[in-house]
N, C-alpha and C positions, 0 to 999 in steps of 0.2 A: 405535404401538409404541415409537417412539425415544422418549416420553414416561415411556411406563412403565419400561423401560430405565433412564432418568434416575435417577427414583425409587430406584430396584432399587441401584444402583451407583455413584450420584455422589453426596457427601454436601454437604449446603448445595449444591443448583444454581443459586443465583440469585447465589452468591458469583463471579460471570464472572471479577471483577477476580485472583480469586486465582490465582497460577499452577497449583497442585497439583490443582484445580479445571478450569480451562481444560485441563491436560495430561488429565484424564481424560473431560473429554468428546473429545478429540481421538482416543484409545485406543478410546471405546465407537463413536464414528462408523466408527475405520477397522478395526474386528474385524467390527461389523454390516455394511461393505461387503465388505470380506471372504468372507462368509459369505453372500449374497445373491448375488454376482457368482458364487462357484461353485454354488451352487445351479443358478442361470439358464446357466451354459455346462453345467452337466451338462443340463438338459433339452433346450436348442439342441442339444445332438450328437447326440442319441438321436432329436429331431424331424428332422435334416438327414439321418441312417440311416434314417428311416421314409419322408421327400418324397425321398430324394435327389435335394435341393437344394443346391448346393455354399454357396449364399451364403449360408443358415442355419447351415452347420456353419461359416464362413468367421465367422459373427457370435459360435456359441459359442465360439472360439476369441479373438475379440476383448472378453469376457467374461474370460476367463482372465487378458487385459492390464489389464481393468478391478480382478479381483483382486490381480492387482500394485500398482496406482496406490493403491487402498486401502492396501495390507503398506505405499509408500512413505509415505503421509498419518498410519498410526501410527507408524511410525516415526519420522518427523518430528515427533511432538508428544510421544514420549518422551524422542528425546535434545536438545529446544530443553528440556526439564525440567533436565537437566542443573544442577549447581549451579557458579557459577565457578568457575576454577582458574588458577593461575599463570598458563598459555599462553591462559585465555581471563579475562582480568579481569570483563568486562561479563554473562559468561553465554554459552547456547548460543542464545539466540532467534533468530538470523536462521536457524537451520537449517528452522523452519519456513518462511521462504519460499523456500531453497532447494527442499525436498519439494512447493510449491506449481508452481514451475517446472519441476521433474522430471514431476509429472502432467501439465501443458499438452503438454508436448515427448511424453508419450505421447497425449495428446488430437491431436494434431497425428500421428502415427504412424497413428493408428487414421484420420484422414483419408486420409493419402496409400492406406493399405490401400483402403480404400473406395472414394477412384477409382480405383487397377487395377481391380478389379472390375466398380464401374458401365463403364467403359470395354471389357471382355472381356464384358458382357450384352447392351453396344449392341450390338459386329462379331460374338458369338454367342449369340445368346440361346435361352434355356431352357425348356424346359418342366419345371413342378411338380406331382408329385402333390400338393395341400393337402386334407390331412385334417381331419375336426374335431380329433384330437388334436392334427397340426400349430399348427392355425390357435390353438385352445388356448394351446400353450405360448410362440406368439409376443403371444397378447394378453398373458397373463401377463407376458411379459417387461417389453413397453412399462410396464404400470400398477405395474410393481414398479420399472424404471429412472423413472419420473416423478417416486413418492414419494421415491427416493432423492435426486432433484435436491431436489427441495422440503424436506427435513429439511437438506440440508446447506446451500444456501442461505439457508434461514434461521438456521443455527447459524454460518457464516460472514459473516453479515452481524452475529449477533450480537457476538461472539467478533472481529470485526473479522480473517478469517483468511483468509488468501491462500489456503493447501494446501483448504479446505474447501470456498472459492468456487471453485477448480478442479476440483474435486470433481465438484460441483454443474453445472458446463458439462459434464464428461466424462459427467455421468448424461444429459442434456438429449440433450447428440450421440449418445448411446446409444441412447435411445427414439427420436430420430428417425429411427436408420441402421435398425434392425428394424423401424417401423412403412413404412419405403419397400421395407424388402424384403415383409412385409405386403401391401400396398397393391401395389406390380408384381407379385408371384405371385397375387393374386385378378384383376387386370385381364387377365393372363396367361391365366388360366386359364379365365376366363369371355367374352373379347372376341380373345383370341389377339393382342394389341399388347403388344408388349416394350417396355415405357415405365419397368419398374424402373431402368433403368441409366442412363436422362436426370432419373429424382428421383434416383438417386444422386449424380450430377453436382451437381444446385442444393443438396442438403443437405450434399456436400462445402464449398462454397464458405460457409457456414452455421459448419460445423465448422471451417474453418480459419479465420474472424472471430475466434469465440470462443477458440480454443486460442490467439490472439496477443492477443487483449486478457486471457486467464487470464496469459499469460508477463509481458505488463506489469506487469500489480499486481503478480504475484511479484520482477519482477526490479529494478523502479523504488526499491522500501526500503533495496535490496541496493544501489544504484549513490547512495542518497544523495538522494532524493525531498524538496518543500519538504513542511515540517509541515502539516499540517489546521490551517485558518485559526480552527477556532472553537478549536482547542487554544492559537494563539497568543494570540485575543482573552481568552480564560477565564484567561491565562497573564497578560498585561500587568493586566487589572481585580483580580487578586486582586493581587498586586505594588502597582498604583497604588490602593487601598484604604485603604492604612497611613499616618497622616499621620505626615509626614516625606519621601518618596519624590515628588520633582517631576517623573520623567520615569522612562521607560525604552526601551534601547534596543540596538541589535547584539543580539536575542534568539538564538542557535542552538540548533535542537532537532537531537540525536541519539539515535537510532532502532536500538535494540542487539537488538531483538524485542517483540514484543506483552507489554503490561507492563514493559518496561525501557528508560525512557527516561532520556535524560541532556540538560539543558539549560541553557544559559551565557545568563548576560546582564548587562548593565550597570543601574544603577540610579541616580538623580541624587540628589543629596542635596546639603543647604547648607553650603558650605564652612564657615561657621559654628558648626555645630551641635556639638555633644559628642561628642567619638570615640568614648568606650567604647559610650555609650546608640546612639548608631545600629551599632556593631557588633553590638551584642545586638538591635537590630533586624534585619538585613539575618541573621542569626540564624534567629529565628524564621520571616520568609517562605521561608528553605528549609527550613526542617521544614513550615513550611501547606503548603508546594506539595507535599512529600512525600503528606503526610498528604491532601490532596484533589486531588490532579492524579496522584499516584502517579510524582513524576519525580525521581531526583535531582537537583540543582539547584546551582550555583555562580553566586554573586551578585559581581560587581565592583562597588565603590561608587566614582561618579565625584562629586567634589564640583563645586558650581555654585556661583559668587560672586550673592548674590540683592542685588537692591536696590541692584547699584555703576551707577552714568548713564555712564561712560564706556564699559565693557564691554557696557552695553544700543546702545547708540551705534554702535560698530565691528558688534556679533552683525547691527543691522537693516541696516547698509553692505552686509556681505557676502551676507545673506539675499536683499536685492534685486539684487548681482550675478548669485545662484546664479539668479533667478526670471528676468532678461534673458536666458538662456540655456533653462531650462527650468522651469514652476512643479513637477515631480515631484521637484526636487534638492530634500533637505531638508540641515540642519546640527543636528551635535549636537555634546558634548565642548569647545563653545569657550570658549576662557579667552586672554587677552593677558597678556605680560610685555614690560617695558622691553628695549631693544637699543641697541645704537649707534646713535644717528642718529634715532631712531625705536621704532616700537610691532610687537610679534610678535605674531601673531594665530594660533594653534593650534587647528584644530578639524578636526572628519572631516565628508564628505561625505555622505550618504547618494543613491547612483544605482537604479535600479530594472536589474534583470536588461535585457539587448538593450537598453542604451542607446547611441545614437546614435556619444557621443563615445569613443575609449580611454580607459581613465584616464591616461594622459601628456598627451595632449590637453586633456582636461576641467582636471586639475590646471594647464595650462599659460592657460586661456585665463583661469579663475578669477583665477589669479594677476596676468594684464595687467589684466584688469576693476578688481580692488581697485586695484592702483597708478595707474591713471587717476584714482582717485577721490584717492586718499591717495601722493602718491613715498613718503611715510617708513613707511608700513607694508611691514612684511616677511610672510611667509607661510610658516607648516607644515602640511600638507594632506596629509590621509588618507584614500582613496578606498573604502569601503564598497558591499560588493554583498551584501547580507544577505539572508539566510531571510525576514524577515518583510516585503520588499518587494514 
């Protein structure tokens, strides 16, 4: 159905990348959850009036919070649509993973519901009338909350979508809190053991994995997560592609919403070379990355002296300093100039995240190691802890 849907309503659907696109698969997913979720609490109430089962109508009612989570999922993909403004330069995109975090926090809701419950069926349990109508409208339920997980998970994995893949967990805990009320009302019914509210128990603990690994994905973008590694790799090979470009390095990706990214980085190039032609180069590779990574892009060019024996001299001195200490310390940026007395050595560190030393520390020990080697070298040293480490 969500296929055909597709067709019906979204125009160009294989255009993911484009926003106006992505916003309205976001709309068709969360009006069809919408619209499914009250369907399914309207038949749960009417099946929990006919068993008088309190936990069936307990479930149509948590139905009704599922059509919320849906109202919060389009909503969330209508105003990350948004177009920039003043108070927001970049756009509205993180609002989608705000909406993705708002459904876990009710996924997480509809848990704690569920253990009162299973907890008040262990110390009193019930007896069900299950009807064939009953039993009807909770098969129903499961086979219509399954596909709903499966369409939205695959649309969230496509779509790379926080709100969608939370979605997709709340559909999952949904089918499986009504297939244990299911499953305890026929063992109930036909063996007289009250065992629903000990599956309700193991399917809570179920439910609340997922509603805190749904929170993470949503909230980790929000707090500033490292980039997707193949994004950085596809990022540095198109960049190092262009001759002219010897290095690159301090890459920073930020992360404004699905489709809006903004990304900094340095690029090496030969002190030598022609100002204007490598301008108009470093030029062009942010319009390529625009055009095929879809990122805006700000390029600093750091120039490299190529081919001087004294600066190759000092860069392996200090490299094999940096490697007596740790082979993960790498060095970029360096360049010497004359001083009193002696030779200045300017260059940045690069440390990997949970490194051992502080950077005062590290910077301090750096500095004794080279003057061991050299009294007359002096040291400027900039401690790097970067995205792409």
């Amino acid at each position: 159905m969500i296929t055909l849907l597709t067709k019906i309503f979204i125009s160009h659907p294989e255009d993911i990348k484009n926003p106006e696109v992505r916003r309205a698969y976001g709309v068709l997913c969360g009006a069809l959850g919408i619209g499914l979720n009250l369907l399914l609490s309207a038949g749960k109430f009417m099946a929990g009036l006919i068993s008088g089962s309190i936990s069936v109508t307990a479930d149509a009612f948590n139905n009704l919070l599922d059509a919320a989570s849906s109202l919060i999922t389009l909503a969330g993909f209508r105003l990350s649509g948004q177009k920039p403004d003043p108070d927001h330069p970049f756009g509205h995109g993180r609002i989608e993973y705000v909406s993705g975090f708002l459904v876990s926090i009710l996924t997480l809701l509809t848990m704690v519901e569920l253990m009162k419950s299973s907890f008040q069926k262990i110390l009193h349990p019930e007896a069900v009338a299950m009807s064939p109508l009953v039993l009807g409208f909770l098969l129903a339920s499961v086979f219509v909350k399954c596909y709903m997980f499966l369409y939205n998970r695959k649309l969230g994995i496509r779509l790379d979508s926080p709100s969608m893949k939370a979605a997709a967990t709340d559909s999952l805990s949904d089918a499986l809190a009504t297939s244990v009320v299911l499953v305890g009302a026929l063992i109930l019914q036909f063996t007289g053991l009250p065992v629903d509210g000990w599956f309700g128990l193991a399917i809570c603990l179920f439910i609340g994995y997922a509603g805190l690994a749904a929170a993470k994905d949503a909230v980790s973008p929000l707090l500033g997560q490292a980039p997707d590694p193949e994004f950085v790799k596809r990022v540095r090979q198109l960049v190092c592609s262009h001759e002219g470009i010897l290095g690159v390095h301090d890459l920073i990706v930020h992360n404004y919403g699905p489709g809006n990214i903004l990304i900094s980085l340095h690029a090496e190039v030969s002190a030598d070379g022609n100002l204007l032609e490598l301008h108009d180069l470093i030029d062009s590779i942010e319009h390529e990355l625009k055009d095929d990574l879809q990122c805006q892009a700000v390029i600093h060019m750091d120039p490299v002296l190529v081919g001087d024996g004294e600066t190759k001299r000092l860069q392996h001195l200090t490299q094999n300093c940096l490697a007596s200490i740790d082979v993960s310390l790498t060095i970029h940026d360096f360049r010497i100039a004359p001083c009193q007395g002696g030779t200045k050595l300017c260059f940045d560190i690069a440390a990997p995240y949970g490194f051992s030393l502080s950077d005062q520390k590290l910077t301090e020990t750096v500095r004794r190691l080279i003057r061991e080697q050299d009294p007359t070298l002096e040291t400027v040293i900039q401690i790097d802890r970067t995205q792409e480490m």
